[in-house]
ChimeraX commands (.cxc) that place a marker at each C-alpha (Angstrom):
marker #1 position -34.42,17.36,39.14 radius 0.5
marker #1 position -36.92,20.14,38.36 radius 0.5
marker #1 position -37.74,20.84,34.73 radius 0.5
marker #1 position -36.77,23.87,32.40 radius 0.5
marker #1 position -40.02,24.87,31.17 radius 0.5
marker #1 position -40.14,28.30,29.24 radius 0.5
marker #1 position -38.41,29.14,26.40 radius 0.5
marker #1 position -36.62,31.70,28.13 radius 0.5
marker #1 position -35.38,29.46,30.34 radius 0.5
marker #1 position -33.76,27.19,27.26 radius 0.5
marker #1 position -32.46,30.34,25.73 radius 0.5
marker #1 position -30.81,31.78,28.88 radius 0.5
marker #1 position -28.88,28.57,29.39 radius 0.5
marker #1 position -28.19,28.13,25.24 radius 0.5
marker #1 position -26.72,31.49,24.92 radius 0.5
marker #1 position -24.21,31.30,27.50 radius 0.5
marker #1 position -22.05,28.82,25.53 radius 0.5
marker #1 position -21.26,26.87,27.94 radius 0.5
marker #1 position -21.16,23.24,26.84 radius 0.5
marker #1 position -20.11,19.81,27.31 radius 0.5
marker #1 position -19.72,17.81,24.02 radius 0.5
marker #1 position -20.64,14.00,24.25 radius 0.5
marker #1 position -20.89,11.48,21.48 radius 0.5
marker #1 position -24.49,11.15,21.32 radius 0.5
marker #1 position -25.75,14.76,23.07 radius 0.5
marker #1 position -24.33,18.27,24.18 radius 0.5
marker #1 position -24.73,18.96,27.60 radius 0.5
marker #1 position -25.66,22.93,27.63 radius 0.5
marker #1 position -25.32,24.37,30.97 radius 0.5
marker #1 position -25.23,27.36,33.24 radius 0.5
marker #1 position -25.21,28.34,37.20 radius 0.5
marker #1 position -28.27,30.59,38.13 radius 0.5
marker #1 position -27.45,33.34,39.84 radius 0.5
marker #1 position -30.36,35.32,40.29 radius 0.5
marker #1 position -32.98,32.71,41.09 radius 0.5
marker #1 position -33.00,33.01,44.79 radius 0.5
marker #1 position -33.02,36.46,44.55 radius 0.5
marker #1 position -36.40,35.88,42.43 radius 0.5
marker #1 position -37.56,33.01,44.86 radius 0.5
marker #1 position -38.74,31.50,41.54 radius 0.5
marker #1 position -37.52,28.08,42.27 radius 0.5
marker #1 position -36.52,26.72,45.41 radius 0.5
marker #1 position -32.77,27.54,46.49 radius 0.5
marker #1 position -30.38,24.86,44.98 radius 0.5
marker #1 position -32.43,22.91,42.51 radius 0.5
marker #1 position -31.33,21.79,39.21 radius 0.5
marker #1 position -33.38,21.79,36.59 radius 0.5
marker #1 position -32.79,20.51,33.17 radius 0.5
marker #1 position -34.35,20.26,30.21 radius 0.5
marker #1 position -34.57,18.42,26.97 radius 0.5
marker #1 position -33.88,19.26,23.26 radius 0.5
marker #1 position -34.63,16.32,21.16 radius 0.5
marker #1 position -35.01,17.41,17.23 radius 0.5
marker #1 position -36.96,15.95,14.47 radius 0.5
marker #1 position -33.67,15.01,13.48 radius 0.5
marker #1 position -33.40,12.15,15.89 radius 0.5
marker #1 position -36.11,10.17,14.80 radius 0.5
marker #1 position -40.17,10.49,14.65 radius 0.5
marker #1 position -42.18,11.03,17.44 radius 0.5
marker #1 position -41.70,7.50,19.16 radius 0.5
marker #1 position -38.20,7.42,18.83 radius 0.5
marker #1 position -37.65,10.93,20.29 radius 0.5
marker #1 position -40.30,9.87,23.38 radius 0.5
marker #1 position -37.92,7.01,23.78 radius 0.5
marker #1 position -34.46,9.09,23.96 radius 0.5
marker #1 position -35.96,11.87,26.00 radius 0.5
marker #1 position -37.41,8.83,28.41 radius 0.5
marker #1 position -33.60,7.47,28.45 radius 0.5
marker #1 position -32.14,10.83,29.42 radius 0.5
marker #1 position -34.96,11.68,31.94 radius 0.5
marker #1 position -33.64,8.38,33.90 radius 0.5
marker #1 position -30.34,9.18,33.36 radius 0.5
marker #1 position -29.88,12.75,34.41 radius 0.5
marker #1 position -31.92,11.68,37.60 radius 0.5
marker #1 position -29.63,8.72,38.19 radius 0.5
marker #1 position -26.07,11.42,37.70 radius 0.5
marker #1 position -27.94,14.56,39.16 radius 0.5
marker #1 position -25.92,14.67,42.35 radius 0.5
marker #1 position -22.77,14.91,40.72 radius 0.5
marker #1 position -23.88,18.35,39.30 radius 0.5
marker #1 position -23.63,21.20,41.51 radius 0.5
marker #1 position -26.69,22.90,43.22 radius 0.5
marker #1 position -28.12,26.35,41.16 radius 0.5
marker #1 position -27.49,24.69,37.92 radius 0.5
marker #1 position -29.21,24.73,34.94 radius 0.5
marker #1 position -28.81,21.89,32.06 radius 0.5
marker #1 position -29.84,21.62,28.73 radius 0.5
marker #1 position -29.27,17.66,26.84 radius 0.5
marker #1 position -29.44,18.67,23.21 radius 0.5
marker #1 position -29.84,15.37,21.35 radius 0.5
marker #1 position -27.69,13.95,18.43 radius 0.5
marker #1 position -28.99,11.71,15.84 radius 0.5
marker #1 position -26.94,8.85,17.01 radius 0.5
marker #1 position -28.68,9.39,20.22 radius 0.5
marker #1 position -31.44,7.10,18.63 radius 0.5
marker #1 position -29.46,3.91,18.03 radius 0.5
marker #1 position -26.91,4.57,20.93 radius 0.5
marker #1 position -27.67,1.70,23.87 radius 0.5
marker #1 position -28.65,2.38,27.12 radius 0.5
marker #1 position -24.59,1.79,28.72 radius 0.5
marker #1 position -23.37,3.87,26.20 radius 0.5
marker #1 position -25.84,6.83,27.34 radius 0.5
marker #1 position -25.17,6.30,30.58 radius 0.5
marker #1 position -21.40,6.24,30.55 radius 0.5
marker #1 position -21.72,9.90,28.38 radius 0.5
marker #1 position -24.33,10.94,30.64 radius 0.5
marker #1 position -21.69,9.86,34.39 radius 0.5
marker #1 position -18.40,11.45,32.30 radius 0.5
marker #1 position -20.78,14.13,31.26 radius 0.5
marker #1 position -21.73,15.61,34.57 radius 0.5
marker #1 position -18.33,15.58,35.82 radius 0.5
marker #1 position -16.85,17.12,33.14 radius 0.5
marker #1 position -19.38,19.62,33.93 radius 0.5
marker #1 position -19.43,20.08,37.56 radius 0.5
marker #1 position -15.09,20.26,37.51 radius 0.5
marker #1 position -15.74,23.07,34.92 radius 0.5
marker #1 position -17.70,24.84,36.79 radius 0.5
marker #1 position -15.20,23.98,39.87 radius 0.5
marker #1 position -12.30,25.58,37.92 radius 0.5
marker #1 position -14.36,28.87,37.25 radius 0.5
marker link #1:1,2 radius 0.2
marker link #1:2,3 radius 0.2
marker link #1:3,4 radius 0.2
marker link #1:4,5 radius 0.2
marker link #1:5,6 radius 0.2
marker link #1:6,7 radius 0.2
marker link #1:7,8 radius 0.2
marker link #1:8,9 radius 0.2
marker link #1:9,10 radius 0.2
marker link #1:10,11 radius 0.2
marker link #1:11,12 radius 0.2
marker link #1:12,13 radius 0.2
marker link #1:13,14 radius 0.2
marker link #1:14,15 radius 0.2
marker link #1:15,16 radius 0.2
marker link #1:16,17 radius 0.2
marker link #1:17,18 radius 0.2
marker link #1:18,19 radius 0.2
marker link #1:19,20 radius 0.2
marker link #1:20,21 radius 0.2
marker link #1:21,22 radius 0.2
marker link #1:22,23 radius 0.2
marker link #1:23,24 radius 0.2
marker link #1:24,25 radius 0.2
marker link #1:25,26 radius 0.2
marker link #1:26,27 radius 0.2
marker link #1:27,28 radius 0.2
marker link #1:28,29 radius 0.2
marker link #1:29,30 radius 0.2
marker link #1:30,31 radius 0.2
marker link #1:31,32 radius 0.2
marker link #1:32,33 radius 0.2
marker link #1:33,34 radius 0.2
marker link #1:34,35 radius 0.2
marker link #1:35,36 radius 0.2
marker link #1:36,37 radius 0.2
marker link #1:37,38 radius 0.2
marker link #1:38,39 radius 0.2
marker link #1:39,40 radius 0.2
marker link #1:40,41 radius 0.2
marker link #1:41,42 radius 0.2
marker link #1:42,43 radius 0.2
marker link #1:43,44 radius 0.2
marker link #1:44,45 radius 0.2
marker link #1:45,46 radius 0.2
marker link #1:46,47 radius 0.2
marker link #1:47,48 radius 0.2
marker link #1:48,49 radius 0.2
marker link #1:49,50 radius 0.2
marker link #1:50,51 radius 0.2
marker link #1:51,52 radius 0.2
marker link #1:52,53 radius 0.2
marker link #1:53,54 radius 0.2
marker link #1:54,55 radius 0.2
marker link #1:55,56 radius 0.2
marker link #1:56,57 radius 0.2
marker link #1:57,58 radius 0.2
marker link #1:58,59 radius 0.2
marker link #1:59,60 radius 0.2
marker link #1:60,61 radius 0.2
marker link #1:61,62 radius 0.2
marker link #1:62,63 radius 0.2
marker link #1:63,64 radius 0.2
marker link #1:64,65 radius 0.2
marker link #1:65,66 radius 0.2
marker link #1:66,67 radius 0.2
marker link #1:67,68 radius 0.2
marker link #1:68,69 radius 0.2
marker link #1:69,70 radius 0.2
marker link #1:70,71 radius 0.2
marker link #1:71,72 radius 0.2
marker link #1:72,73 radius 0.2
marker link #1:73,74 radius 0.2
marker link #1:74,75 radius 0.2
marker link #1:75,76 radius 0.2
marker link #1:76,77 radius 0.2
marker link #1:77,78 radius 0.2
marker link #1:78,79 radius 0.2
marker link #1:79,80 radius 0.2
marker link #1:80,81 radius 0.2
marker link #1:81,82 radius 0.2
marker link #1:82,83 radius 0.2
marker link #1:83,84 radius 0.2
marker link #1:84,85 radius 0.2
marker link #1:85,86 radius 0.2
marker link #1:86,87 radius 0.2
marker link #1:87,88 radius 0.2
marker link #1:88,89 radius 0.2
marker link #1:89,90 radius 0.2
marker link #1:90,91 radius 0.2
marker link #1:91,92 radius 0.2
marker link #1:92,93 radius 0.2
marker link #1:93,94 radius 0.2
marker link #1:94,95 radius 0.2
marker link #1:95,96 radius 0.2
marker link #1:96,97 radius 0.2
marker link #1:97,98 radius 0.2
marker link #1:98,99 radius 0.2
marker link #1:99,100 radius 0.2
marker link #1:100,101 radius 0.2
marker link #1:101,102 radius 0.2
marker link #1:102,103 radius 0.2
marker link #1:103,104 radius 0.2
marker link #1:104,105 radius 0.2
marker link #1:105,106 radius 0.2
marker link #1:106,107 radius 0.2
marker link #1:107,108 radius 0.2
marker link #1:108,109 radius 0.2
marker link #1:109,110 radius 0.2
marker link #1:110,111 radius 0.2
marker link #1:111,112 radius 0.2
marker link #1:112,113 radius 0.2
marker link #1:113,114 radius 0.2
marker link #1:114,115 radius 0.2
marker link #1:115,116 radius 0.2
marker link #1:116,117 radius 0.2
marker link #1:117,118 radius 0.2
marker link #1:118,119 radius 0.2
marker link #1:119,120 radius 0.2
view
């Protein structure tokens, strides 16, 4: 998965309101629908990216959640559809959650996401 790097980028995906609540993190997400017109990324990609507050935890403990969803995402990435961008918005109980729990939100996640976006 290719990474959301400028703010822009966050904000496009944040203020189309399109989410996917989870215990321990919001899954933010919308399709791109210009980028190949662009050719600023390559045709298809997902990229995500991370929102991990000071809320969370300190610096160590947000390293360590952000680690955890990095693995995740890449491990559920294929049941998102191609063109889509994702933003995982931390919750606090992100930092204590274990690593099953994560990745049970993170598999019912994604499909909650890509049979949204199915619907539409």
């Amino acid at each position: 998965m290719e990474r959301l790097k400028s703010h822009s980028d966050f904000v496009a995906v944040l203020k189309r309101r399109r989410k996917v609540s989870r215990h321990d993190f919001i899954v933010h997400y919308a399709m791109r629908d210009d980028a190949k017109a662009h050719g600023v990324v390559t045709p298809g990609a997902r990229r995500m990216g991370l929102a991990v507050s000071k809320a969370v935890g300190n610096a160590v403990t947000r390293n360590s959640v952000k680690r955890r969803f990095r693995v995740l995402a890449s491990r559920y990435e294929h049941a998102l559809p191609e063109g889509i961008d994702v933003v995982l918005r931390a919750k606090p109980s992100a930092a204590n959650a274990s690593f099953q729990s994560l990745e049970e939100q993170m598999a019912t996640g994604f499909e909650m996401v890509a049979s949204k976006l199915a619907r539409d």
